[in-house]
N, C-alpha and C positions, 0 to 999 in steps of 0.2 A: 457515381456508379449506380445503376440502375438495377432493381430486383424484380429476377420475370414472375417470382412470388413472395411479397412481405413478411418476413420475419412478424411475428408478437412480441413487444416488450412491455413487460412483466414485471414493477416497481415493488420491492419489500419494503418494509417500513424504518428500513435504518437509515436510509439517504436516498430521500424523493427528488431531491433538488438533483441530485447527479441524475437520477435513472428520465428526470424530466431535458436535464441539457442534450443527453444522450438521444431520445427520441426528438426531438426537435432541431437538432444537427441529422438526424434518418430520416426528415420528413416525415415520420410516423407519428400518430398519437400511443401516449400508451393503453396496454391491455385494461381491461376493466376488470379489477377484483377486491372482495368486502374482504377488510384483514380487521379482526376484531378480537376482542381478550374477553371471557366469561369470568364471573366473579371471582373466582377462582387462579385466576392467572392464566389459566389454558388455551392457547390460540386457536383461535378458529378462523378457514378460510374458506373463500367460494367463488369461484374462478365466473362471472359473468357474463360469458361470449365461449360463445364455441374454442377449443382449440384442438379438435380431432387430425390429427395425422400433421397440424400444425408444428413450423421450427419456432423452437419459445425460448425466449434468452430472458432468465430471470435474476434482476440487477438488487446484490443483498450485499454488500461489506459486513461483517459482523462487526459491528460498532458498537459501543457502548449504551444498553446491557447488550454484552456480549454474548449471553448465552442463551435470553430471550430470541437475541437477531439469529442465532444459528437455528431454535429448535425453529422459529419462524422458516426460515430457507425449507427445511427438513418437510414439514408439512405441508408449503405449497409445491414442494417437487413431488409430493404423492399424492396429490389433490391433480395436479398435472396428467401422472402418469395413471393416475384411475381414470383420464376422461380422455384416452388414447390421443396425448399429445405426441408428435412425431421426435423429433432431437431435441432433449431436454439440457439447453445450457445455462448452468449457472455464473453469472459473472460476479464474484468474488473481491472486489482490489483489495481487499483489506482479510489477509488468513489469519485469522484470530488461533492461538496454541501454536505459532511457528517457531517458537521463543522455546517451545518443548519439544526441539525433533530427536533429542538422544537421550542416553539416562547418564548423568554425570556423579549421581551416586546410586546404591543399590536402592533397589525397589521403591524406584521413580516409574511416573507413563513415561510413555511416546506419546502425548496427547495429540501433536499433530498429524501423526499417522492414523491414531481413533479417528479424529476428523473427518480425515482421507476414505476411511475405511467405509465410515456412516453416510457422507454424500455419496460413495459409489453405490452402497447397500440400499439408502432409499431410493433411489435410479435416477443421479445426475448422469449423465452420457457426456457430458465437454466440460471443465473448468477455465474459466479466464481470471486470469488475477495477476496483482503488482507485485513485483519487489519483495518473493518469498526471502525470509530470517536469514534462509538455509537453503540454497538452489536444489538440495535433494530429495526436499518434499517433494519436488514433481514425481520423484522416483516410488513414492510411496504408492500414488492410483497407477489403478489399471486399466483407467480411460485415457483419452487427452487431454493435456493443460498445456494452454498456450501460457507460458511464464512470462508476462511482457514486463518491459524497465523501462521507472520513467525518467531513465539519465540525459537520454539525448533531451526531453525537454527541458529539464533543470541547469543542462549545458546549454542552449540556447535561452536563454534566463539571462544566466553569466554572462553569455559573448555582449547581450545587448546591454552591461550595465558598466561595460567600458573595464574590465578588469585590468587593474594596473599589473606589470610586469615584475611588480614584487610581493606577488600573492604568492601562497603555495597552498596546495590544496593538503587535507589532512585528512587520513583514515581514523578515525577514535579508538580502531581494532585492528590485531592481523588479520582479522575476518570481513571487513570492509579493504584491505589491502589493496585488491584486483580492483574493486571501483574506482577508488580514489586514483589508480595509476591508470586507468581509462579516464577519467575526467582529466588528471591535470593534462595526458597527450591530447586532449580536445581541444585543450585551451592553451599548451605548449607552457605547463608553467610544473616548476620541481615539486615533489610530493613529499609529506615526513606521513611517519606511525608514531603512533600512543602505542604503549603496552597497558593493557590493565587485567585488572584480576575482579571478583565478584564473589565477596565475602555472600551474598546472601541476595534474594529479591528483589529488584530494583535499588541492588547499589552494585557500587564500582568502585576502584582503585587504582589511579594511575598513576604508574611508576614509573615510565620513561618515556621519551620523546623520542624517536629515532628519525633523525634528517635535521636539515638550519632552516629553524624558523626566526631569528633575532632579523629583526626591524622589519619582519614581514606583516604583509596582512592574511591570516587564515583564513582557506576556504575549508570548512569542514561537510563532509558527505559521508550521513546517515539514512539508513534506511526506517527506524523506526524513532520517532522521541515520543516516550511515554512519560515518565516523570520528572524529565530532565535533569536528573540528577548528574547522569554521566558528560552529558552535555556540557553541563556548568563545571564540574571537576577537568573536563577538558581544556576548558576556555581558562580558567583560571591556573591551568597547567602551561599553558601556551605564554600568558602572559606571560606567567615567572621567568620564563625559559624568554626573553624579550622579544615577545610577539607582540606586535599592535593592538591594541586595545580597540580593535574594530572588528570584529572576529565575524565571520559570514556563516552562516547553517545552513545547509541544506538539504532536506528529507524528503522520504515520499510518504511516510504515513504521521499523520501528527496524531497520534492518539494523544495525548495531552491530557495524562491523568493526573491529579493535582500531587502536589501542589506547583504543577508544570510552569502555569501563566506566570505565578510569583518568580518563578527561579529563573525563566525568561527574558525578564524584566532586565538581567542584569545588567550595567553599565559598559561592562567590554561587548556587549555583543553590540554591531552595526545592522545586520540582519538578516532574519529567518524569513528562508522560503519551502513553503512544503504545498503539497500537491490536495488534492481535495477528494484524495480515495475515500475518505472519511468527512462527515460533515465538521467547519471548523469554525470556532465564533473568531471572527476577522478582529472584532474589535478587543478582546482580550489582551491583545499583546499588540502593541502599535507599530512596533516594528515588523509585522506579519506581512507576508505577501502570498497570494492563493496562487496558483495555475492550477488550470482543469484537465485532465486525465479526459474529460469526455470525447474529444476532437479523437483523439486516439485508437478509445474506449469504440466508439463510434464505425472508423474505416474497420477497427479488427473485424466486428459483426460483420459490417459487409464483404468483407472478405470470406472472410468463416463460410454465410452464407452461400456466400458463390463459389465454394470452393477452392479458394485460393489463400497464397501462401502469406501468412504472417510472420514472417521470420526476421524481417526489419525489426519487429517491435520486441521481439525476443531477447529475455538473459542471452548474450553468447561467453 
């Protein structure tokens, strides 16, 4: 598809590799700008090219440091919007604070809604991003966010890896519930839940299995592996419960905070695929496999662009 005027893309510094796959699947080079830190830690930016009345899509995951990579975002959308850039969109795959969209005891944030609050306040105009915690963060702005899922590609993953007909795919949550029962109708195979509970900060506790998993092989569908704690409580739930000892993961955001790669490692797992919203060292975990979000990532802008509808790509 063709543009009767070029979008700008505009690389932060948490994942150049993606915002470079991305302009180079657009035919585009990207935008030219100094992103630098003063002694001090304070970022400094300086947009090198005109972008007057320009549509600028600026591609920032908050990745780890996370809150370097956000106040980053924050700075170049007002370095943008002081040099009268036209629709200022930030593409997002990775919403860092989704894990905090309610208060589950008193006088907690919303930090994900702060989030929401602050890119609207310094003047994002459009959000793109993956695989919200919480589908109701979209609910938080009072712009557009296109919420895209990267299920259909992680199901097309699966179809090509010959999935035997005694797999069942597995929610880790009642809150992955709805995924996991659109995955396994994709691939026509029966679904179980985990119950678990969360004594505290990246842990978990899982107490039931609900559906037959014995002499199966697990497919499990996550939207975020951060520590892999709940992961591996999972997997080693599954087995008890006489699940095969080849347990399949599949995620869209691998934040992979330690001691994630160790816990990874484990012997029942046959293997992990996660998407590359976030930059991810391949070689850490051997059983790893990447797909790129950028092909994606890529038509959305042009559509965007031109007006037109992304709804394929969308949570429904």
């Amino acid at each position: 598809m063709k543009f009767t005027e070029p979008p700008k893309i505009f690389s932060g510094s948490s994942h150049p590799q993606l915002s470079a796959e991305i302009a180079k699947i657009l035919g585009l080079s990207l935008g030219k700008v100094e992103l630098s830190r003063f002694r001090n830690g304070e970022i400094y930016v300086n947009f090198q090219e005109s972008v007057r009345g320009a549509d600028v899509y600026v591609i920032q995951p908050f990745a780890h440091p996370v809150n370097d990579n956000f106040v980053e975002l924050m700075v170049m959308v007002d370095a943008l919007k002081r040099s009268s850039a036209g629709m200022i969109n930030a593409i997002v795959p990775y919403y860092a604070y989704a894990r905090q969209e309610k208060q589950d005891v008193p006088r907690e944030p919303i930090s994900a809604k702060m989030v929401a609050d602050v890119l609207t306040t310094v003047g994002v105009q459009r959000v793109l991003t993956f695989d919200l915690h919480a589908a109701a963060i979209q609910g938080f702005f009072n712009i557009p966010v296109d919420h895209l899922t990267a299920l259909d590609l992680l199901a097309d993953h699966l179809k090509n890896q010959s999935i035997t007909k005694d797999a069942v795919v597995v929610s880790p949550d009642a809150g992955r519930a709805k995924t996991a029962e659109r995955l396994a109708t994709m691939l026509d195979l029966p679904f179980a839940i985990m119950h678990k509970r969360r004594p505290g900060h990246n842990e978990a506790d899982i107490t039931h299995v609900i559906g037959d998993v014995k002499d199966k092989v697990p497919i499990i569908i996550e939207d975020i592996i951060d520590t892999g704690g709940t992961i591996i409580k999972v997997v080693e739930m599954l087995v008890a419960h006489g699940a095969r000892p080849e347990v399949h993961i599949y995620a869209t955001h691998a934040v992979f905070s330690p001691p994630a790669t160790e816990r990874l490692n484990h012997p029942a797992i046959g293997e992990i695929v996660v998407t590359n919203t976030l930059p991810v060292a391949k070689d850490a975990i051997p059983k790893l496999t990447v797909v790129s979000v950028a092909p994606m990532l890529a038509e959305a802008i042009t559509l965007i662009h031109n007006n037109m509808s992304v709804s394929r790509f969308r949570v429904n």
